[in-house]
C-alpha positions in Angstrom: -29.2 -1.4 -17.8 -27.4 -2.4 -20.8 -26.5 -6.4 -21.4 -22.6 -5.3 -21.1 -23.1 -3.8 -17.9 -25.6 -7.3 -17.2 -22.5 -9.7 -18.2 -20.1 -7.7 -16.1 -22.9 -8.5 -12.8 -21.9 -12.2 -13.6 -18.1 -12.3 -12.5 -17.9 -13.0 -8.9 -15.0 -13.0 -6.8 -14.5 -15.9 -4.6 -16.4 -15.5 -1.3 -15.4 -16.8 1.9 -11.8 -18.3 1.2 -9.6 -15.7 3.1 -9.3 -15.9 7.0 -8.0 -13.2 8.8 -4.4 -14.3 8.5 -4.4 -14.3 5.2 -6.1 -10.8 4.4 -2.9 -10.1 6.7 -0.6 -11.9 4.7 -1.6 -9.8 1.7 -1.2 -6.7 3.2 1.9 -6.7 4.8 3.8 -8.0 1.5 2.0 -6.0 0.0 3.8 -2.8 2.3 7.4 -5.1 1.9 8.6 -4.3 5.4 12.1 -5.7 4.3 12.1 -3.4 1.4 11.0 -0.6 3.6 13.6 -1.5 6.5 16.8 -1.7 4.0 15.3 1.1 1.3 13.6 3.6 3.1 14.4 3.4 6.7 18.3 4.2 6.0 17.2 8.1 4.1 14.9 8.7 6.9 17.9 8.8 9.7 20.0 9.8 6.6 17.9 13.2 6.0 15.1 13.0 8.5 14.7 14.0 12.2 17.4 11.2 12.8 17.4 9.8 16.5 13.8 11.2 16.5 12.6 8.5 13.6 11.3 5.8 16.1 9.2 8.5 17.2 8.1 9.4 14.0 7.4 6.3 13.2 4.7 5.6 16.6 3.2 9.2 15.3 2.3 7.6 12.3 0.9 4.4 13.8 -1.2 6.7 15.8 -2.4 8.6 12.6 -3.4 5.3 11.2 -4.9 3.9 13.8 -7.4 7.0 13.8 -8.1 6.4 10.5 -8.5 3.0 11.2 -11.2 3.3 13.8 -13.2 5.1 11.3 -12.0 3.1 8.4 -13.3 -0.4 9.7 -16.9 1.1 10.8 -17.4 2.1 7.3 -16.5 -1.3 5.7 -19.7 -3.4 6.8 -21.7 -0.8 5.0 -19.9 0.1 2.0 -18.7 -3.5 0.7 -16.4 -3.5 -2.7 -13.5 -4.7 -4.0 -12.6 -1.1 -4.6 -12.2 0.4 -1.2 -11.2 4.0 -1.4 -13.3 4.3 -4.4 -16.2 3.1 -2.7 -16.2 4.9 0.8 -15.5 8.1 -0.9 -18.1 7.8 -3.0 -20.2 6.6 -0.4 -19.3 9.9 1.7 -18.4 12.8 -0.4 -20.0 11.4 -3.6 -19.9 9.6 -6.7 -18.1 11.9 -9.1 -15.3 11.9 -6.7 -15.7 8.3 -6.3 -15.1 7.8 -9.5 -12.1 10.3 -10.0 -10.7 8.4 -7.0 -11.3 5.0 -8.2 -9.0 5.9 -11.4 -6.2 7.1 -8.7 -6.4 4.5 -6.7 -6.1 1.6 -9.7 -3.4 4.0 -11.3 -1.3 4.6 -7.9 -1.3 0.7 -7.1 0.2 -0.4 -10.3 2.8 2.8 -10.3 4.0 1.3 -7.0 3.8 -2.7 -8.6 5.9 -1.4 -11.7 8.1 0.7 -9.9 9.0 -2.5 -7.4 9.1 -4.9 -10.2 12.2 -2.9 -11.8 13.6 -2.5 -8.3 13.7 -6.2 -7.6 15.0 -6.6 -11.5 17.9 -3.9 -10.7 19.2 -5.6 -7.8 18.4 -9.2 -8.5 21.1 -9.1 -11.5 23.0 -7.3 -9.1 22.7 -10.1 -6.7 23.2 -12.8 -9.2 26.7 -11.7 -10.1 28.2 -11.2 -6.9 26.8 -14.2 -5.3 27.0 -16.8 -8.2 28.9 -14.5 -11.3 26.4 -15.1 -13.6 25.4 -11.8 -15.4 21.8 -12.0 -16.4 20.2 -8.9 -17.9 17.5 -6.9 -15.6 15.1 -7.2 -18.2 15.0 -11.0 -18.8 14.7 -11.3 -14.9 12.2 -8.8 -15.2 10.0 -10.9 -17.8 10.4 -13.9 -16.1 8.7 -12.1 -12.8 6.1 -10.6 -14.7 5.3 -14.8 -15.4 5.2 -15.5 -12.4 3.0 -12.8 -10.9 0.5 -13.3 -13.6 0.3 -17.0 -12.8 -0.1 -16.0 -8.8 -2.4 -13.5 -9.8 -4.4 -15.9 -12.6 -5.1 -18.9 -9.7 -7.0 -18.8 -6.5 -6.4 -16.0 -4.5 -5.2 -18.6 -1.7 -2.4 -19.6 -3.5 -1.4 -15.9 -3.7 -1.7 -15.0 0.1 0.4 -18.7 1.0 3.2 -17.7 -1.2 3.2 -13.8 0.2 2.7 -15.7 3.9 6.2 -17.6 3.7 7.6 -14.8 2.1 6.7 -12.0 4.5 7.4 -14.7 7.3 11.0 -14.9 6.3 11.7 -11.5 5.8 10.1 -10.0 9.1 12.2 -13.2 11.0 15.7 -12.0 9.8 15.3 -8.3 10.5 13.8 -9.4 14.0 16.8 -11.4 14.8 18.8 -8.7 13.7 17.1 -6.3 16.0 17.6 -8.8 18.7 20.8 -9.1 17.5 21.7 -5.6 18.4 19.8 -5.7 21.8 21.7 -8.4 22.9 25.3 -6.7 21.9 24.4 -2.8 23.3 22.1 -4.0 26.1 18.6 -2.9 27.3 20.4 0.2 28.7 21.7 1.0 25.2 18.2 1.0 23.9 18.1 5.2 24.4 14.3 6.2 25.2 15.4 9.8 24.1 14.4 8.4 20.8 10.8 8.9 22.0 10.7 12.1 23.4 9.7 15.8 22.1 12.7 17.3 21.0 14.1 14.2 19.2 10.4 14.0 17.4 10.3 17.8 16.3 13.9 18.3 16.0 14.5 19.4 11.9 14.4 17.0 9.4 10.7 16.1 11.3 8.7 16.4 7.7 11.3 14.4 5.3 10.8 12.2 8.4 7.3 11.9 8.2 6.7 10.9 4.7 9.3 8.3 4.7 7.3 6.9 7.9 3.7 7.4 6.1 5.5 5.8 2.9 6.2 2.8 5.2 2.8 2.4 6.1 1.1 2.2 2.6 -0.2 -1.1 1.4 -1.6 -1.1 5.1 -5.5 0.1 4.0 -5.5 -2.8 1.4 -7.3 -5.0 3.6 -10.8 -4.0 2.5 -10.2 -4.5 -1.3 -10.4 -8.4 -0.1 -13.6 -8.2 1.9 -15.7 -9.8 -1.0 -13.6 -13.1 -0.8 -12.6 -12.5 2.8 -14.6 -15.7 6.0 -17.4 -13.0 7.6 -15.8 -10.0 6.3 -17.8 -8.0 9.1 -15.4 -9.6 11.1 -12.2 -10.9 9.6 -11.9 -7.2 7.4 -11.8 -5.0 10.7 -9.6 -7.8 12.6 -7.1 -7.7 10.0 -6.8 -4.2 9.6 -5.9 -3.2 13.4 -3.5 -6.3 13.4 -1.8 -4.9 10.5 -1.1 -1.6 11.1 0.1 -2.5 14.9 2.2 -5.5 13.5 4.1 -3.7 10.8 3.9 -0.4 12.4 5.5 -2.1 15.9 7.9 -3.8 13.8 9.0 -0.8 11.9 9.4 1.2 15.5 11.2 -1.6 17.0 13.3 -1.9 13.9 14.3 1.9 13.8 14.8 1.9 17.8 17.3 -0.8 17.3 19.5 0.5 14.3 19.4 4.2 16.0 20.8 2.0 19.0 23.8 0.0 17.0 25.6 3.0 16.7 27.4 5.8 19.0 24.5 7.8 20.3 23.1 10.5 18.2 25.0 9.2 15.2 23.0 7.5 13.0 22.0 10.4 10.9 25.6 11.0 10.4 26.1 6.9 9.5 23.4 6.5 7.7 24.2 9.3 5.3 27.6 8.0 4.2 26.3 5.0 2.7 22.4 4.9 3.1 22.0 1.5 0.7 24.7 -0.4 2.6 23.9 1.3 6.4 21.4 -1.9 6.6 23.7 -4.4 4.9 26.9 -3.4 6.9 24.7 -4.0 10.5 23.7 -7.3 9.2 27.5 -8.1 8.7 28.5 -6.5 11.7 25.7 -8.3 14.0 24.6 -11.8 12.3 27.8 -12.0 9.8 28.3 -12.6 6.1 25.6 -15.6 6.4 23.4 -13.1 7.9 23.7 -9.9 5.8 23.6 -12.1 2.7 20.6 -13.5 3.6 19.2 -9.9 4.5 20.0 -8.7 0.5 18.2 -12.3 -0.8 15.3 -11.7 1.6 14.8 -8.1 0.0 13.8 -9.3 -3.0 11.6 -11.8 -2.0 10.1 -8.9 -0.5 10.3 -7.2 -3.3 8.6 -9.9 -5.2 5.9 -10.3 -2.7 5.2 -6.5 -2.5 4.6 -6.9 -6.6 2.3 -9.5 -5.8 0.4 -7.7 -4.0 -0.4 -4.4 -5.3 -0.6 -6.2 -8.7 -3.6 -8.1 -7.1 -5.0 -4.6 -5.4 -4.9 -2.9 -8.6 -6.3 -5.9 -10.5 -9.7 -5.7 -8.3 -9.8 -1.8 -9.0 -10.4 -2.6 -12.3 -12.5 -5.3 -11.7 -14.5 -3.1 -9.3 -15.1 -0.3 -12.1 -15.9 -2.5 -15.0 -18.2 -4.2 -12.7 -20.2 -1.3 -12.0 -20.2 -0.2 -15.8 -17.6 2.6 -15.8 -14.8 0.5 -17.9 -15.5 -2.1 -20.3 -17.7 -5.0 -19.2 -14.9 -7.9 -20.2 -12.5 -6.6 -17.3 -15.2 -7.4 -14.7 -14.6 -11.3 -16.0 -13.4 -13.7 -13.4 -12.5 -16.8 -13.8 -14.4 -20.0 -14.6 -12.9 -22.3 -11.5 -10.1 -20.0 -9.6 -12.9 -16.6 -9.3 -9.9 -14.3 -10.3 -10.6 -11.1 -12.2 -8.0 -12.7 -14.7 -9.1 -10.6 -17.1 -8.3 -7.2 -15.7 -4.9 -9.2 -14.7 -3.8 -10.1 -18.3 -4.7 -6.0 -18.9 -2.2 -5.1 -16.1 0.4 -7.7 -17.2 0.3 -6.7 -21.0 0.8 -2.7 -19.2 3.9 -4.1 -16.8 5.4 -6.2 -20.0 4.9 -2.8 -22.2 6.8 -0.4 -19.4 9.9 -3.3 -18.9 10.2 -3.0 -23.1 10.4 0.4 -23.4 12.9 0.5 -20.7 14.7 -2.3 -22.6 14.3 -0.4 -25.5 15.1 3.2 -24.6 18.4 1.6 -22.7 17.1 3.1 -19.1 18.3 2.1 -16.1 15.9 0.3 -14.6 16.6 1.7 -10.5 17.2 5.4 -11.5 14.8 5.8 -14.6 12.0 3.6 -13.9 11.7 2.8 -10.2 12.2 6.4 -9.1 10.0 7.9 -11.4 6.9 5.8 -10.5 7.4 5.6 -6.5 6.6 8.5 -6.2 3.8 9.2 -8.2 1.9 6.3 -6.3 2.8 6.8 -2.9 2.2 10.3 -2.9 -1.3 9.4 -5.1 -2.0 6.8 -2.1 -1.5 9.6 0.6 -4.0 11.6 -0.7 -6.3 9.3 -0.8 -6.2 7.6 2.5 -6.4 11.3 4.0 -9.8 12.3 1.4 -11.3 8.5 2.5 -10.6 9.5 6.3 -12.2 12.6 6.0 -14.8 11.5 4.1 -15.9 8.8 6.8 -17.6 11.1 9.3 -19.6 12.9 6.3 -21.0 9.6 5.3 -21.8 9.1 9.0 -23.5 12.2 9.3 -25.5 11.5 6.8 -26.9 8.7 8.4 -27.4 10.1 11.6 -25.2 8.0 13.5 -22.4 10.1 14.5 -19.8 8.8 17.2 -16.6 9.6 18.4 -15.2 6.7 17.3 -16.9 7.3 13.3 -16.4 10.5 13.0 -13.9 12.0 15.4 -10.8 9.3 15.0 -10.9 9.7 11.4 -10.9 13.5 11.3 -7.6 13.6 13.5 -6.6 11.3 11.4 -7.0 12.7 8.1 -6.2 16.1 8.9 -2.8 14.2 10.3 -2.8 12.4 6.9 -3.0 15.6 4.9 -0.4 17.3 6.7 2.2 14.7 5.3 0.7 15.2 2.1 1.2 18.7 2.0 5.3 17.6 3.4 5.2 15.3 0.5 4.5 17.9 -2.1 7.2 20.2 -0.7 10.0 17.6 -0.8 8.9 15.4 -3.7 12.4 14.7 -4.6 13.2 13.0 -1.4 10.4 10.7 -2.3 12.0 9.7 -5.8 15.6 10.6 -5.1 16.4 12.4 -8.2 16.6 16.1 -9.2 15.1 15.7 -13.1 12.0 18.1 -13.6 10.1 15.6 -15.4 10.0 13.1 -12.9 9.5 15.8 -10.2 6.5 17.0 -12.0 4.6 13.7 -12.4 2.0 14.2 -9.7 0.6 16.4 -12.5 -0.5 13.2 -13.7 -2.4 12.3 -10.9 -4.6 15.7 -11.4 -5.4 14.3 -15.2 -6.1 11.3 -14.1 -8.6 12.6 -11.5 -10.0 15.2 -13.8 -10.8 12.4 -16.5 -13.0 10.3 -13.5 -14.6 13.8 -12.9 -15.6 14.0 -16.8 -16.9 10.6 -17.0 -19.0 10.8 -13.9 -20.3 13.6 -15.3 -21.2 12.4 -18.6 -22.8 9.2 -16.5 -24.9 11.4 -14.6 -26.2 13.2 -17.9 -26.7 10.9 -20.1 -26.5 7.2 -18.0 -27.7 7.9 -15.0 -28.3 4.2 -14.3 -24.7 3.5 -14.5 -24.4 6.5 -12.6 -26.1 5.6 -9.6 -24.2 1.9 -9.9 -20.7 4.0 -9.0 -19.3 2.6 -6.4 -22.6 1.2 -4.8 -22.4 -2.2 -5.1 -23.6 -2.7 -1.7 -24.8 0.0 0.8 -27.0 -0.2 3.2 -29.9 2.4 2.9 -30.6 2.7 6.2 -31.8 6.1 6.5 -30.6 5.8 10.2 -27.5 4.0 12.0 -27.0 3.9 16.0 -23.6 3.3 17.5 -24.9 -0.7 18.5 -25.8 -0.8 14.7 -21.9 -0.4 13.9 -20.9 -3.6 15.4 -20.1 -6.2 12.8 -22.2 -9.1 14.0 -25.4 -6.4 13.9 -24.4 -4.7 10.5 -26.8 -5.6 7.6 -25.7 -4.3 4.5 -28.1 -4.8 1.4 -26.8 -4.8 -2.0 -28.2 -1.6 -4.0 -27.7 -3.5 -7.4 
């Protein structure tokens, strides 16, 4: 082992400072259920299954809960601060691993760019109705970028307190929104059709779909913090399940509601008139101006939060790949007092500062240029992925003989569910980034270079470094040649470190 590779063993995250609330925390800003509620929700009733889309949305909770049962028995064995890169190379193998790691690190910061010059977009927007001050996107832009590297350079505490108040405020005012409506229309005017077959699988069901799976992204980000997460074994798997049930819940509830505020069977119709205003004009129409004007603040403290955190999950990918000797040994730094991978930060922050300048530069709108042209490219990159990691899951179980239902069939369902949005995705990219230009609509091309590039390089590691080979993605597994169902518990698990 080389003394690059030695130095990069030295950084440590911190261990043992994030409770399961917290992980939590990080997560769901980290999926911006505001943003999702006012951004995304609106084009699925708009050009989506319509009434059906609260019913799309508990299908997907179901597909991730799948994946979820397999997803947590995997973690005690497989721990990393890159989690899709480390499960699938724990399963299906290191070359893959690899090729997935550079995905994975890629897709988050797509979606953190792309949601930084969303939040810049309509922040000056906001500014000048609300106070008539015209500030330039870009300078609003800059000044984020500041204060994400700052959140992102300190304890990772400080980071998951400031995304707790955040998420805390945004998921109140859509809640008394939604109770808003339930108390004006009534339980009766809550319609349970909403639920039922034909209003799932009437057309528009795929659009549907990925605009539900969208939602949920961010949502598998719980086990990039299981290396500075209280008895990870524990606190990892607990704060997965809570997530997905508490944002996916919220997102059903949500939908249930708004299809319910207008004349029944309507809301596709509503919401395609004016899909960026359909969520405004119920806030003005249930809580009043007060009310819908806090709504369009609260969006882009979502939006900020949501930056926030896939800045930090993108952050440890890099951390997680120069610390097994695959990028340069310097990103795999952390720092002296706060144990943040500052290092690979400041990379990511130069990369966000460069993206806002050309924009600046080039005179490109910020919303139609920028944000849709990398929203796409990582949420559709971040599909994949969960779908290959939940169908990797039973491999790596089988290989240690400890097949269950729970290990191996959940995540199958799962993934094949996973893949079939994937394959909707594809079909209707341009729902996904809202814009008919060929170049943007190609850019999951990228993702294939991207991946092809981790193939080479595992390749050329398995030739010719076949130490730093066997260090991909391996940090710790346990060995165990065999694994019984009482061995999956967390409290039994014993995972050794294969450094």
């Amino acid at each position: 082992m080389n003394s690059a590779t030695r130095d990069a063993e030295k950084g440590q995250l911190s261990h043992g400072v994030l409770g399961t609330s917290d992980v939590v925390f990080m997560v769901m800003a980290a999926a911006a259920p505001m943003a999702v509620v006012v951004g995304l929700m609106p084009l699925a009733f708009a050009f989506g299954n319509g009434v059906g889309i609260p019913g799309t949305y508990l299908s997907a909770i179901g597909a991730m809960v799948l994946f979820a049962i397999g997803y947590v028995r995997i973690i005690p064995y497989v721990k990393n601060a890159g989690a899709f890169y480390a499960y699938i190379s724990a399963s299906i193998g290191r070359t893959a691993g690899l090729a997935a790691a550079y995905v994975a690190a890629l897709c988050y910061f797509a979606l953190a760019a792309s949601t930084l010059t969303a939040f810049a977009f309509f922040c000056e927007r906001f500014l000048a109705i609300t106070t008539g001050l015209h500030v330039k996107w870009y300078l609003l832009a800059y000044l984020s970028i500041i204060l994400i590297s700052f959140l992102a350079y300190r304890r990772i505490t400080l980071a998951a307190k400031a995304l707790a108040l955040a998420l805390s405020a945004e998921v109140l005012i859509i809640l008394i929104l939604d109770f808003a409506i339930v108390a004006h229309v009534g339980l009766g005017g809550l319609h349970l059709r909403d639920f039922s077959p034909a209003a799932i699988y009437a057309p528009g069901l795929g659009i549907g779909a990925i605009y539900a799976f969208d939602s949920m992204l961010g949502i598998e980000g719980t086990a990039i913090y299981q290396e500075e997460a209280r008895n990870a074994r524990v606190t990892v798997p607990r704060a997965t399940y809570i997530s997905i049930v508490l944002v996916g819940l919220f997102y059903v509830f949500t939908a249930w509601c708004l299809s319910s505020s207008v004349p029944a069977g309507a809301v596709s119709a509503v919401a395609r008139a004016n899909p960026g205003d359909f969520v405004a004009s119920c806030a003005t129409q249930y809580l009043g101006t007060a009310g819908a004007l806090a709504v369009s603040f609260l969006v882009l403290t979502s939006s900020l939060a949501a930056v926030l955190g896939l800045f930090n999950n993108s952050a440890r990918y890099l951390y997680a790949l120069a610390r097994d000797g695959t990028l340069p040994a310097i990103l795999a730094s952390t720092h002296s007092h706060h144990r943040s991978p500052h290092v690979a930060a400041a990379v990511l922050t130069v990369a966000l500062v460069a993206i806002v300048a050309v924009a600046q530069i080039l005179g490109l709108n910020p919303y139609v240029n920028v944000t849709t042209a990398l929203v796409g490219l990582g949420s559709i990159g971040l599909m994949t992925l969960l779908a290959v990691t939940s169908l990797g899951i039973p491999v790596f179980f089988s290989r240690k003989r400890g097949c269950t239902p729970g290990n191996t069939l959940a995540p199958l369902l799962g993934g094949l569910i996973i893949i079939l949005a994937v394959y909707l995705a594809f079909n209707n990219y341009s729902l996904l980034t809202g814009v008919k230009s060929p170049v943007i609509n190609h850019l999951p091309y990228v993702l294939l270079l991207v991946g092809a590039i981790g193939l080479a390089q595992a390749e050329w590691l398995r030739r010719y470094r076949p130490r730093i080979y066997e260090r991909i993605g391996a940090n710790h597994v346990d060995e165990t040649s065999r694994i019984s169902e009482g061995d999956l518990a967390p409290e039994r698990a014993a995972p050794v470190s294969a450094e």
